[in-house]
N, CA, C and O atoms as CSV, one atom per row, in Angstrom:
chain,resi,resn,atom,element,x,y,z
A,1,UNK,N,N,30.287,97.378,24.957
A,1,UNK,CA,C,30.529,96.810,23.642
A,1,UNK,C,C,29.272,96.874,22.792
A,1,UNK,O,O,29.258,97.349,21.657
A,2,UNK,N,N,28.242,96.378,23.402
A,2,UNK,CA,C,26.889,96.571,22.509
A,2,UNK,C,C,26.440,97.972,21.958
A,2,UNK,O,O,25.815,98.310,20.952
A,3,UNK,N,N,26.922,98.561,22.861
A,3,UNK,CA,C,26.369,100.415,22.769
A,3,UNK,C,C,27.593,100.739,21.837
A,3,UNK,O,O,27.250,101.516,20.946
A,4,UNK,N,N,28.557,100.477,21.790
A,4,UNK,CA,C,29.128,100.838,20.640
A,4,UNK,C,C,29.031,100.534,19.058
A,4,UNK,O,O,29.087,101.260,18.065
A,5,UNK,N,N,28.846,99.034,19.269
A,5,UNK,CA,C,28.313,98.154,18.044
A,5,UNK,C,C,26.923,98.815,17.669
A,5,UNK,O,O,26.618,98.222,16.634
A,6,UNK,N,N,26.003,99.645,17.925
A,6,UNK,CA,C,24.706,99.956,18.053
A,6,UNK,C,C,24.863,101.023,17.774
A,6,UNK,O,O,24.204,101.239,16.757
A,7,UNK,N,N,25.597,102.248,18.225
A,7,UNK,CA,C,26.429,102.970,17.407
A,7,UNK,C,C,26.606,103.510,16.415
A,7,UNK,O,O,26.158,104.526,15.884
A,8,UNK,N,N,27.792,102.249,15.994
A,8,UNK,CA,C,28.274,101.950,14.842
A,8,UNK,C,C,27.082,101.562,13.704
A,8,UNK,O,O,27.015,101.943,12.536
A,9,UNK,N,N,26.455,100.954,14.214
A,9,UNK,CA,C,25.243,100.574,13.087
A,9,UNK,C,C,24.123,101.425,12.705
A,9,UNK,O,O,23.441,101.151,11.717
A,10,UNK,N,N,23.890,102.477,13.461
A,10,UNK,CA,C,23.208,103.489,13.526
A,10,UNK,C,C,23.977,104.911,12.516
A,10,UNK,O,O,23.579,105.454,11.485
A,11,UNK,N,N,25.189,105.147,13.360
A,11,UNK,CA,C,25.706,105.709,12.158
A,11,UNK,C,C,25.966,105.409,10.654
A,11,UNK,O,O,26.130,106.436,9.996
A,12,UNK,N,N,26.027,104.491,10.101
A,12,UNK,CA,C,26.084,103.447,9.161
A,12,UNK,C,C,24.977,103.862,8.490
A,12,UNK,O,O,25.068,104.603,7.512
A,13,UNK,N,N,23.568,103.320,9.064
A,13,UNK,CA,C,22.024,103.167,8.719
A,13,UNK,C,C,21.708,104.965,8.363
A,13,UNK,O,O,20.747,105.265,7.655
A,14,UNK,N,N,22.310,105.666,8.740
A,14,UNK,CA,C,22.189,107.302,8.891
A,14,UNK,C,C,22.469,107.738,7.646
A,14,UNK,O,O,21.789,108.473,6.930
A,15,UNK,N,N,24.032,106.987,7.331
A,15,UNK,CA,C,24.885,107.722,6.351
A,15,UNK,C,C,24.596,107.496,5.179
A,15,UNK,O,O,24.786,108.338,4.302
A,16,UNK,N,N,23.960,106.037,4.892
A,16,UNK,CA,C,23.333,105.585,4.012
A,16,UNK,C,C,22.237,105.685,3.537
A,16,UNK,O,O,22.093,105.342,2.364
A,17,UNK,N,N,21.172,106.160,4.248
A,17,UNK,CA,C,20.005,106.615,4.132
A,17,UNK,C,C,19.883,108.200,3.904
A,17,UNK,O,O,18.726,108.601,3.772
A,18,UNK,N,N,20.717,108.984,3.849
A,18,UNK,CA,C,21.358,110.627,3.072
A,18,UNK,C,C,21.213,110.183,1.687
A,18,UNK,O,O,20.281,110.718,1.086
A,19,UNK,N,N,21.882,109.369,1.064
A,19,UNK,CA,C,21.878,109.373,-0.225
A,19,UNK,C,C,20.985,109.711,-1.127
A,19,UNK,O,O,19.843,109.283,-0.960
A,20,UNK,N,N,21.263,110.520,-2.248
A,20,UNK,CA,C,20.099,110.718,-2.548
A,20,UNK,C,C,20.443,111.089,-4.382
A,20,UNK,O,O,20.888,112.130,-4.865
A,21,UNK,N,N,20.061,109.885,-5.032
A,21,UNK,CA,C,19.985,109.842,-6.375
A,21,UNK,C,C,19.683,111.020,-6.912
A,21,UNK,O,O,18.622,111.572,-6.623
A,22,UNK,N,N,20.750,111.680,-7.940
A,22,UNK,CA,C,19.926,112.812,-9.003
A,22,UNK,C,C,19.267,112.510,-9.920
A,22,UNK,O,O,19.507,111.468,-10.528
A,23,UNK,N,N,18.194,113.385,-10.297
A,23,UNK,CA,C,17.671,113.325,-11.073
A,23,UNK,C,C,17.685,113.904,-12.725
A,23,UNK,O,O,16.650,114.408,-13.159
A,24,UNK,N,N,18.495,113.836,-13.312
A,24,UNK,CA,C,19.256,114.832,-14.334
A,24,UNK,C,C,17.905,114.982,-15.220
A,24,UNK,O,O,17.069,114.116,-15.478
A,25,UNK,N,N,17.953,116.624,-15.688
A,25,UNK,CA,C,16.791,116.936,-16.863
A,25,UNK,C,C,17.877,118.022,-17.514
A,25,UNK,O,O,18.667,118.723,-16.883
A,26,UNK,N,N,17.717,117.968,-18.739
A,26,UNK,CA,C,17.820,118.983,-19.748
A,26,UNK,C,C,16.632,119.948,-20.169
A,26,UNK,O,O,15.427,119.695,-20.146
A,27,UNK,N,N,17.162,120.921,-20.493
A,27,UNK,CA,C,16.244,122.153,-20.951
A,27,UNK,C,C,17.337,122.837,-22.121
A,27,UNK,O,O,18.561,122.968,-22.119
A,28,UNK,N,N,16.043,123.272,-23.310
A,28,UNK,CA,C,16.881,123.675,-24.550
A,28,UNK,C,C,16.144,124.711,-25.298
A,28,UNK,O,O,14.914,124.742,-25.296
A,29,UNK,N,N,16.814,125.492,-25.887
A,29,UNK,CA,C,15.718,126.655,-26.527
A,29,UNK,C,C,15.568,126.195,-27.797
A,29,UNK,O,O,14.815,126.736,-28.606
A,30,UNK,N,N,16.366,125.037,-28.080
A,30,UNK,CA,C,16.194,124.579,-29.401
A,30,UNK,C,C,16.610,123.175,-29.804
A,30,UNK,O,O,17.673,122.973,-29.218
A,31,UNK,N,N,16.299,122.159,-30.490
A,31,UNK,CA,C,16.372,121.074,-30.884
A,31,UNK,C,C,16.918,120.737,-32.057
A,31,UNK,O,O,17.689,119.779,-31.995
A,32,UNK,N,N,16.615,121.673,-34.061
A,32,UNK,CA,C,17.070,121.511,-34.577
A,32,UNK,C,C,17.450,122.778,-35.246
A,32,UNK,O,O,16.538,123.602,-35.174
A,33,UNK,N,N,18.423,123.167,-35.827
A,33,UNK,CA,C,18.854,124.221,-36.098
A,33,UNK,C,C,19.961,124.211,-37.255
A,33,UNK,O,O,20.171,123.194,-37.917
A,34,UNK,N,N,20.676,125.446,-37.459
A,34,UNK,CA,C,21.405,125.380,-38.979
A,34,UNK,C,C,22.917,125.431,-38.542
A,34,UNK,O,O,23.203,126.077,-37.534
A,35,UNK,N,N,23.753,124.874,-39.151
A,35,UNK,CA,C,25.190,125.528,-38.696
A,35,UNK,C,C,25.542,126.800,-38.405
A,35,UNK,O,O,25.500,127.671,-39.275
A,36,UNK,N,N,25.848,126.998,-37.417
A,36,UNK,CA,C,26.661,128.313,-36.539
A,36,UNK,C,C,25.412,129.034,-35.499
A,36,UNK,O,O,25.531,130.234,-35.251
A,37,UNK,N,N,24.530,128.463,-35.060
A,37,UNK,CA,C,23.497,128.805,-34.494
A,37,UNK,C,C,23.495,128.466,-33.673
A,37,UNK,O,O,23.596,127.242,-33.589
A,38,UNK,N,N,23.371,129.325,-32.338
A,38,UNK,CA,C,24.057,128.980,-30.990
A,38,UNK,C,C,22.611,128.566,-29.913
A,38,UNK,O,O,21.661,129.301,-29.644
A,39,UNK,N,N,22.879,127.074,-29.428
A,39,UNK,CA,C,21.887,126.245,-28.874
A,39,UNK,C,C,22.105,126.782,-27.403
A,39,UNK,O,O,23.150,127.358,-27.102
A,40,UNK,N,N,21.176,126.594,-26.579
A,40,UNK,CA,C,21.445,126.770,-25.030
A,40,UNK,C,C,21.194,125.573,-24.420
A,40,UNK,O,O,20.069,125.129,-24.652
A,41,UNK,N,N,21.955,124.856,-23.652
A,41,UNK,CA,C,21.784,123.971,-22.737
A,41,UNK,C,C,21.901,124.453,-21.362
A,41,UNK,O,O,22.753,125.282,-21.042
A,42,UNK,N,N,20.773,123.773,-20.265
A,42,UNK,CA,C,20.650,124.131,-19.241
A,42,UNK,C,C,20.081,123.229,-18.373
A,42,UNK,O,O,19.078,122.632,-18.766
A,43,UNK,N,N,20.461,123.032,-17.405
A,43,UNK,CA,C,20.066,121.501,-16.311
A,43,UNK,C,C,19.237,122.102,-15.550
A,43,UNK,O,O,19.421,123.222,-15.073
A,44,UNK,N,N,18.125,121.303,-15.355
A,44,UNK,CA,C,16.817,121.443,-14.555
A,44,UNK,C,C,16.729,120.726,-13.740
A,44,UNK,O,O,15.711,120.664,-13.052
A,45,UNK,N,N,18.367,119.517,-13.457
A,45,UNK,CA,C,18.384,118.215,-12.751
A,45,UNK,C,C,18.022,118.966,-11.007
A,45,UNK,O,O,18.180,120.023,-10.396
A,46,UNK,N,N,17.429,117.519,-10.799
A,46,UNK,CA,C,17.093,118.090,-8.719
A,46,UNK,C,C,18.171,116.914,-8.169
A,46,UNK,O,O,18.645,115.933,-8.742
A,47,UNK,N,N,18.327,117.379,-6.977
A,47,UNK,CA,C,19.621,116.832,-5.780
A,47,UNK,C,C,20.456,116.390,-6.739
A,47,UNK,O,O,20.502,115.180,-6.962
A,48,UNK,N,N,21.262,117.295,-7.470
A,48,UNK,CA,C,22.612,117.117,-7.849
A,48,UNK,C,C,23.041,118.699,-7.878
A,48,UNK,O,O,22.340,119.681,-8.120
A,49,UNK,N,N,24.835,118.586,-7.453
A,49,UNK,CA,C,25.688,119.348,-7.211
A,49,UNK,C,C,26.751,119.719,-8.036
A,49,UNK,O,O,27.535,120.653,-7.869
A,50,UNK,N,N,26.715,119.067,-8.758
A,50,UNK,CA,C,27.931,119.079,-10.323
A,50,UNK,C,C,27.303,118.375,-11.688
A,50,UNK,O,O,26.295,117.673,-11.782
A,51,UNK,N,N,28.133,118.750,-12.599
A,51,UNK,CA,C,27.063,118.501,-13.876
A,51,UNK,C,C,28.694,118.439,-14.818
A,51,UNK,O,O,29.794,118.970,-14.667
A,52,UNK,N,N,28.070,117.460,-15.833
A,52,UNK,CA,C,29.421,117.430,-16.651
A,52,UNK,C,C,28.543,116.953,-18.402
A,52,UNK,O,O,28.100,115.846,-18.708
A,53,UNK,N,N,28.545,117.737,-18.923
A,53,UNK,CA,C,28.078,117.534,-20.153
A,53,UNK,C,C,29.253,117.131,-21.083
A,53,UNK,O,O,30.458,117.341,-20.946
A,54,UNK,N,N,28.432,116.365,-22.268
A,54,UNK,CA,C,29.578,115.763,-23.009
A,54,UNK,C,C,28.708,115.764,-24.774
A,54,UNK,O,O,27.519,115.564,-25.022
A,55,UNK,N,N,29.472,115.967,-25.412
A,55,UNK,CA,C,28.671,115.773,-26.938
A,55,UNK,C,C,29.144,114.673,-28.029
A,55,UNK,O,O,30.373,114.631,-27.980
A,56,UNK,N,N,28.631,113.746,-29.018
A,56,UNK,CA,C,28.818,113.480,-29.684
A,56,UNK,C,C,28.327,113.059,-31.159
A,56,UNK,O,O,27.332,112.354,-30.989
A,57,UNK,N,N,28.478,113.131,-31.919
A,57,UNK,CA,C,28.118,113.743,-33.045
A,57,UNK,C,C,28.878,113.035,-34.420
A,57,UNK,O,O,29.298,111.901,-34.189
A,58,UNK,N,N,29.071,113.451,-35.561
A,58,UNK,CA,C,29.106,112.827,-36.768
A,58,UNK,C,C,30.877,112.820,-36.296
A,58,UNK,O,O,31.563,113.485,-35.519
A,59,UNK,N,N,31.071,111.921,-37.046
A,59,UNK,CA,C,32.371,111.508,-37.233
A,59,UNK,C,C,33.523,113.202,-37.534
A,59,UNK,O,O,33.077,114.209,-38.082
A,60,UNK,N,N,34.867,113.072,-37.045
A,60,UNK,CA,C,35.127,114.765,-37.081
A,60,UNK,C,C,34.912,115.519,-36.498
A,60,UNK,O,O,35.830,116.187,-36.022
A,61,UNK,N,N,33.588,115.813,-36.228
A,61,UNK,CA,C,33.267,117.293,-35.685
A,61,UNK,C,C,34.402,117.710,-34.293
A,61,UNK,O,O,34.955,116.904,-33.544
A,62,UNK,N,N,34.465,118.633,-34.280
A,62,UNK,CA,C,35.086,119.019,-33.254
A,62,UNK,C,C,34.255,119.080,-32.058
A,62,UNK,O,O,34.836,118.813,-31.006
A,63,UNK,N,N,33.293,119.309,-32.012
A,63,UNK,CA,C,32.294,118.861,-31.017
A,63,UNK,C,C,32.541,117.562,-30.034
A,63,UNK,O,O,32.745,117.651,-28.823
A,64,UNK,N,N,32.492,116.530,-30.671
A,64,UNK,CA,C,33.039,115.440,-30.167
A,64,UNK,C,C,34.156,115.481,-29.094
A,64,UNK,O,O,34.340,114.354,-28.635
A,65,UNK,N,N,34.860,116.311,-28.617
A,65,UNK,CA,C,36.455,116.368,-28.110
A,65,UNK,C,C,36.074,117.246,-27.046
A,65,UNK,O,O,36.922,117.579,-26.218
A,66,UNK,N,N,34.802,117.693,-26.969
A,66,UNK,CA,C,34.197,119.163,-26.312
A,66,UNK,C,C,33.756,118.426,-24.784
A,66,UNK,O,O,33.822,117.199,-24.712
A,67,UNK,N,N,33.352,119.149,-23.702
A,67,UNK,CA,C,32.568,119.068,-22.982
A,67,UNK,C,C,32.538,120.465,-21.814
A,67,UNK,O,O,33.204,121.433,-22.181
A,68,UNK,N,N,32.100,120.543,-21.001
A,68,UNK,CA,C,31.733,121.773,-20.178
A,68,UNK,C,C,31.045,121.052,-18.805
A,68,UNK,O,O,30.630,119.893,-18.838
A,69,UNK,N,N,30.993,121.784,-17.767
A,69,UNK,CA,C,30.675,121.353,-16.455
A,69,UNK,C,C,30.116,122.488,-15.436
A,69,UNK,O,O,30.197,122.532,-14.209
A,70,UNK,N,N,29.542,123.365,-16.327
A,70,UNK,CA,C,28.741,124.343,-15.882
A,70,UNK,C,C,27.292,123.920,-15.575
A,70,UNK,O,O,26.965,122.848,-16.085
A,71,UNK,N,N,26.248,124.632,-14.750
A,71,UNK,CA,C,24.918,124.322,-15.306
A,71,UNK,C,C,24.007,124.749,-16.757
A,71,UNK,O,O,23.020,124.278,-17.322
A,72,UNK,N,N,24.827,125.769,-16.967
A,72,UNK,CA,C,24.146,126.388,-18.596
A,72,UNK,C,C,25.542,126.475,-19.015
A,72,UNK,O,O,26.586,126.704,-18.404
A,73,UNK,N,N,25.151,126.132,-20.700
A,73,UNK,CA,C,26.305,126.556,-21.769
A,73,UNK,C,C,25.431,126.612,-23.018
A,73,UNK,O,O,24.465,125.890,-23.263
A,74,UNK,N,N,26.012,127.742,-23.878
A,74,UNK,CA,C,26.040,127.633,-24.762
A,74,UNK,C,C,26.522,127.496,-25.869
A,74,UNK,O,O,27.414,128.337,-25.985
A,75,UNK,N,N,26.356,126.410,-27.484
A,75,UNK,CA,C,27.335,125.798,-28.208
A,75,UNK,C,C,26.868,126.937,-29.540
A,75,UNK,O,O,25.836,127.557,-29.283
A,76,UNK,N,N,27.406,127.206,-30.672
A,76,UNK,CA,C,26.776,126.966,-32.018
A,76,UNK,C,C,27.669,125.780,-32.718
A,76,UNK,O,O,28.897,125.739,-32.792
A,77,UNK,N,N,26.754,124.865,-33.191
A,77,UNK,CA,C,27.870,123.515,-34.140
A,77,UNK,C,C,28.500,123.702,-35.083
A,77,UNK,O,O,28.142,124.655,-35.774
A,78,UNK,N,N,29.612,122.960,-35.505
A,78,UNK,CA,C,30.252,123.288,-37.237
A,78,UNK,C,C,30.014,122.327,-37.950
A,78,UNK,O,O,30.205,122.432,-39.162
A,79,UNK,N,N,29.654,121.431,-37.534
A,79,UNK,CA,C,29.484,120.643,-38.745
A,79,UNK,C,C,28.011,119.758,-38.815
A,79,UNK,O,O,27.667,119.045,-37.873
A,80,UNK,N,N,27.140,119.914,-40.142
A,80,UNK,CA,C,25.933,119.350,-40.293
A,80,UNK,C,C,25.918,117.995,-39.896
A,80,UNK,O,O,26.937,117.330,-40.081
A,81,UNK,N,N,24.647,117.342,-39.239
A,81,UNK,CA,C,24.127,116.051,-38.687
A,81,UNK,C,C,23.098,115.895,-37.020
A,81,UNK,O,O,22.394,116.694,-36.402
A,82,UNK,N,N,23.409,114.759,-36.844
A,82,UNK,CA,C,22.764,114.640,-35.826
A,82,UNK,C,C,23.732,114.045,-34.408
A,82,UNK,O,O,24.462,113.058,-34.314
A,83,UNK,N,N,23.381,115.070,-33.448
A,83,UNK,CA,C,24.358,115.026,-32.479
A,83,UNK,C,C,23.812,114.362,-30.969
A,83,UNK,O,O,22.848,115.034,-30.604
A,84,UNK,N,N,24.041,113.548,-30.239
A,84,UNK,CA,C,23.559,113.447,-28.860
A,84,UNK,C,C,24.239,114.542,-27.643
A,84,UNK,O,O,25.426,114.408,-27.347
A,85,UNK,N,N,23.603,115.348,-27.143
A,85,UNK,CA,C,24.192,115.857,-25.927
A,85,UNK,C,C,23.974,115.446,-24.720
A,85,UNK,O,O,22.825,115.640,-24.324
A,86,UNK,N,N,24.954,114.758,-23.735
A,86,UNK,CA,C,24.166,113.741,-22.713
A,86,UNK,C,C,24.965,114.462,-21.233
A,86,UNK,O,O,26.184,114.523,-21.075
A,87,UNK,N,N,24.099,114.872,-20.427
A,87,UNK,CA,C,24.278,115.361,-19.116
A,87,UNK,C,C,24.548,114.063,-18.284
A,87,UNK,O,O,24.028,112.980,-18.549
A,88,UNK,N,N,25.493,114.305,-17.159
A,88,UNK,CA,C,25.789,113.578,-16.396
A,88,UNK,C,C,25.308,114.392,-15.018
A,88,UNK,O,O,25.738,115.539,-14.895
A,89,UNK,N,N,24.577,113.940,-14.144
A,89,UNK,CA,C,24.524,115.224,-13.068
A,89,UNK,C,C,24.671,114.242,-11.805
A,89,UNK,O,O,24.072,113.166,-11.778
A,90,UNK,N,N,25.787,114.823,-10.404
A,90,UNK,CA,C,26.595,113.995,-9.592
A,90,UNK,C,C,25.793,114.871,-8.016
A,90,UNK,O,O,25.650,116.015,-7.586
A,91,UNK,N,N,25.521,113.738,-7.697
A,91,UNK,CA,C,25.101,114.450,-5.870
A,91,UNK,C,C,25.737,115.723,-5.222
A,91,UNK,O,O,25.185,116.746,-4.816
A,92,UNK,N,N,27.051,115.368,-5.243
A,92,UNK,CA,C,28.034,115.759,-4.897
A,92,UNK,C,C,28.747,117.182,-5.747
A,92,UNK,O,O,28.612,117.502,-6.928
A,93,UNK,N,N,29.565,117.884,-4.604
A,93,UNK,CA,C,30.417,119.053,-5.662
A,93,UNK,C,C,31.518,117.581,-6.530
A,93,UNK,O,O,31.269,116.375,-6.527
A,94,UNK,N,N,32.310,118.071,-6.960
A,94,UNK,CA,C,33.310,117.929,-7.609
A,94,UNK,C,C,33.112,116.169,-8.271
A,94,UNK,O,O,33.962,115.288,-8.141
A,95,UNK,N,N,31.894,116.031,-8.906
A,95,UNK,CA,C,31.684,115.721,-9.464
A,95,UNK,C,C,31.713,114.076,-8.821
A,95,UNK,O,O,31.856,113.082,-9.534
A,96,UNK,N,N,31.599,114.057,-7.805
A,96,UNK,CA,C,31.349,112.831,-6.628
A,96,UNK,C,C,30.406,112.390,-6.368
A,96,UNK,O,O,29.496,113.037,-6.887
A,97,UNK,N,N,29.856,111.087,-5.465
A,97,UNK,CA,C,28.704,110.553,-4.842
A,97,UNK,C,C,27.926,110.159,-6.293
A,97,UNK,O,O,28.498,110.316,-7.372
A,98,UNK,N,N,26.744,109.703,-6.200
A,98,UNK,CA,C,25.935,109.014,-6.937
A,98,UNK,C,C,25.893,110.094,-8.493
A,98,UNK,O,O,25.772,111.311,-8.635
A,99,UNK,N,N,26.049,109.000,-9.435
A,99,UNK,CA,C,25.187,109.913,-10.506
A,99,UNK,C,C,24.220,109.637,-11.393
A,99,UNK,O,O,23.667,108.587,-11.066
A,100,UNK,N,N,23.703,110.168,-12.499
A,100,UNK,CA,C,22.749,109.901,-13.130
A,100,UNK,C,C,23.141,110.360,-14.438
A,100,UNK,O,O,24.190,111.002,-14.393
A,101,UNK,N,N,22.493,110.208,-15.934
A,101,UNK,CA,C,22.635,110.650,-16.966
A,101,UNK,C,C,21.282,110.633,-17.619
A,101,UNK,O,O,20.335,109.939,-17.249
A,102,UNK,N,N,21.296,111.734,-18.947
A,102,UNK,CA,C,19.812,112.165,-19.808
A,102,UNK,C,C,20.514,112.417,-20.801
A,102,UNK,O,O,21.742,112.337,-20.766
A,103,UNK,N,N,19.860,112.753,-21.813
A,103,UNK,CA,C,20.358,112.877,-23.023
A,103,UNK,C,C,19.323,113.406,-24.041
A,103,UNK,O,O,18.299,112.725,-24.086
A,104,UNK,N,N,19.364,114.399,-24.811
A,104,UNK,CA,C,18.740,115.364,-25.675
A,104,UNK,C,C,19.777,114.905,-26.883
A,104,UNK,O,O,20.970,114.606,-26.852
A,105,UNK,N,N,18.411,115.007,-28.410
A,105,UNK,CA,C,19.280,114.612,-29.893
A,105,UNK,C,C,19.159,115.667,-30.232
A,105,UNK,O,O,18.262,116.288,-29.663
A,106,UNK,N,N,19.955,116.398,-31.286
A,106,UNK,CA,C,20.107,117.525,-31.872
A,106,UNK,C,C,20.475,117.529,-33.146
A,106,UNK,O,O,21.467,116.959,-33.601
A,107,UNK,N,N,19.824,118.057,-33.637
A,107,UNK,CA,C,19.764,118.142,-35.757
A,107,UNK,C,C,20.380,119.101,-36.065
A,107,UNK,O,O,19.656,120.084,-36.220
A,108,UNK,N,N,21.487,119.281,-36.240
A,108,UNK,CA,C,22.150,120.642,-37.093
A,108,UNK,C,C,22.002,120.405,-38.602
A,108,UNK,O,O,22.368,119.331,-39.079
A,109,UNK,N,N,21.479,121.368,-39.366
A,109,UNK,CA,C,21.157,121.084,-41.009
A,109,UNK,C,C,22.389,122.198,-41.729
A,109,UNK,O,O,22.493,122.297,-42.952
């Protein structure tokens, strides 16, 4: 009974101690730019396995409704302002286990 309970707690102490927080970073070839000018986003995040980007932006834009779950994408915007693009990046494939978020502002003129 003890050697099992001991075990059990060991495997436990194992499975839990794997975990391992991402660290999400963005990388961009550009920050502010003009309408229809195509930005690159690209994750530099460490120990993460899935990535889910999301945008939001001035009231309207179609941007807003957008997101992608690649490690690189690239956007050009339609409509002038200032936009947040915020990475989510997940331990795990399919977008599972621990995650983290970052976030880059973006000026379309």
């Amino acid at each position: 009974m003890r050697i099992a309970l001991l075990a059990s707690f060991l495997l436990l102490l194992f499975a839990t101690s794997c975990k391992k927080t991402p660290e999400p970073c963005i990388e961009t070839d550009q920050t502010a730019v003009g309408v229809g000018t195509e930005i690159t986003f690209t994750s530099c995040s460490e120990k993460s396995l899935s990535y889910i980007w999301e945008i939001s932006g001035p009231e309207g834009a179609p941007e807003n409704e957008m997101g992608w779950s690649d490690i690189q994408f690239s956007h050009a915007f339609t409509v002038p302002g200032t936009y947040t693009v915020t990475l989510t990046a997940y331990e795990d494939f399919s977008f599972l286990g621990e995650s983290a978020s970052t976030e880059v502002t973006i000026v379309i003129g």
